[in-house]
N, C-alpha and C positions, 0 to 999 in steps of 0.2 A: 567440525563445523556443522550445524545445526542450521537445517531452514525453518522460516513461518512463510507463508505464503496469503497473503491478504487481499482477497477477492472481492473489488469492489463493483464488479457489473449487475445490471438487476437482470441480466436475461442468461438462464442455463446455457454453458457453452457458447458464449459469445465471443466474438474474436477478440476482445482483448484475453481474456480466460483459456482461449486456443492458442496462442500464441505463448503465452505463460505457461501452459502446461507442453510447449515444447521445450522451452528452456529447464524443466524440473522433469522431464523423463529420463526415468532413470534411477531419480536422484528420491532420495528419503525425503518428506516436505512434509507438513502438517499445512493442510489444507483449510484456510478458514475462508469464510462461504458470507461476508458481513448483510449479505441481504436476507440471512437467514436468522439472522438477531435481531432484537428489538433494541433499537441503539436511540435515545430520547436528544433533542440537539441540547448543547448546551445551555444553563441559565445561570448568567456569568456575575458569580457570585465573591468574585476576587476582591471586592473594595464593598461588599455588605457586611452590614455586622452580624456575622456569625456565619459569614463565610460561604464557601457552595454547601449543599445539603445533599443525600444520601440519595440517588436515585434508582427506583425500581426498574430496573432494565436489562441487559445480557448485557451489558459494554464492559463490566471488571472479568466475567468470565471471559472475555475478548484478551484482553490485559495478564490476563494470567496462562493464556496459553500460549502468546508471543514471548512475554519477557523471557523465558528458557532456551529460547533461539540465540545465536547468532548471525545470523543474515536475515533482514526484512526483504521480500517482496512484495511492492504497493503493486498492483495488477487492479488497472481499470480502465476504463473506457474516457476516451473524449468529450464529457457532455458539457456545452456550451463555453468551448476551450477551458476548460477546466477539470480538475477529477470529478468525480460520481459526487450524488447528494451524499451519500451512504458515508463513503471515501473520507469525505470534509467531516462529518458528523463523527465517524470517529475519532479523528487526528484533534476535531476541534476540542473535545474531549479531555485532552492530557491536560489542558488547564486547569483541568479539578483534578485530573490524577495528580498533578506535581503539587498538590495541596494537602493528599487525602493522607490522612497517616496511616492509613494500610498498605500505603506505597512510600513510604520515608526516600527509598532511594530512587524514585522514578527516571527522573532525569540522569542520574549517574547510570542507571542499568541499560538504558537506552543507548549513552553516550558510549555502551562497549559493542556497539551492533554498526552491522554495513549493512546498508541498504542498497538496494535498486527498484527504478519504475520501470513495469510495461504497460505501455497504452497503445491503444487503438483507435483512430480518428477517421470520417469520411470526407472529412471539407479540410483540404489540402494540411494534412498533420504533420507533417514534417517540417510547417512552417507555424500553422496556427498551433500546434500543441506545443510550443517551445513555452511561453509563458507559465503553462502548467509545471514542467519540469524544472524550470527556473522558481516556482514558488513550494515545490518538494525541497529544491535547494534549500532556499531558504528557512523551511522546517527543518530541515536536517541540520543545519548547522547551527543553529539555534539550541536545538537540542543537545549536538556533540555529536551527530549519529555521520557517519562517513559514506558519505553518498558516494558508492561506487560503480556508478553505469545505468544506462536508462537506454531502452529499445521505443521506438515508436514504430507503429505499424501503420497502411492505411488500409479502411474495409468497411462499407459502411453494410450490406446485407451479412445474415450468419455465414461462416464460410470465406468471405471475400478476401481473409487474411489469409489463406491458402493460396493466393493468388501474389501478396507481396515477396519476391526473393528478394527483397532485401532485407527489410523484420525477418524473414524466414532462417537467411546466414547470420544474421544477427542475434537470434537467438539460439543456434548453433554455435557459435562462439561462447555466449555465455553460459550451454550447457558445460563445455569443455571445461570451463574457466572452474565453474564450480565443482566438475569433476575430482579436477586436478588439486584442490584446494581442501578435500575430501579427506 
């Protein structure tokens, strides 16, 4: 089993990002950094004639270094009960992927992958971050991708997740989990 790890926060080592990288220590990951790409939102070209078009960007290099995985990690932050801008922009994305014929089996290659979220929220996440996770769901299964476990943390300065022991056992467990799975 093969990890990707998809880092949707805009600040270096932020607690969602800390928190995530307790759950993968240890563990072999490919680390991808999406504030470090130039990822353009989408321009939803499903019902134009001639389709979406070709855009200059880093999002298929994105795409090409996940699909070889076996487990997605989405890893981002709570911003305005929701994932990251970043986060959306590239999920939003696969709507042209699942079109593009340089990706013929998009959706099937995805449909062989497990997923999980880690987020990190200040204004109370264990309750306002549920709709987030609830709307991964629904990307995942949509897709076929089997959403297997989601950690929320709460922390809103850097650091402050070092202070939650419950994300903290939580994502001790899921280091395990993936150990063991190894």
């Amino acid at each position: 089993m093969t990890i990707a790890v998809l880092y949707g926060g805009s600040r270096p080592e932020g607690n969602s990002e800390t928190l995530t990288n307790q759950v993968i220590q240890g563990l072999q990951a490919e680390k991808v950094y999406l504030r470090d790409y130039r990822i353009q939102s989408i321009i939803d070209g499903r019902h134009a004639e001639g389709g979406f078009h070709d855009v200059a960007d880093d999002y298929n290099s994105i795409i090409d270094r996940i699909l070889p995985h076996d487990i997605l990690i989405f890893s981002t932050p709570i911003y305005w009960y929701s994932m990251s801008g970043v986060m959306k922009n590239f999920i939003d994305r696969w709507s042209q992927t699942m079109r593009d014929a340089n990706y013929p089996d998009f959706k099937k290659q995805l449909a062989q992958k497990k997923a999980y979220v880690i987020s990190v929220g200040g204004d109370d996440p264990y309750v306002k971050g549920l709709p987030m996770i609830q709307q991964f769901q629904h990307i995942f299964d949509f897709m076929g991708i089997s959403f297997e476990g989601y950690i929320i943390g709460e922390g809103n300065k850097p650091g402050d997740i070092l202070d939650d022991k419950n994300a903290l056992y939580a994502a001790a467990q899921l280091q395990k989990k993936l150990k063991d799975s190894y």
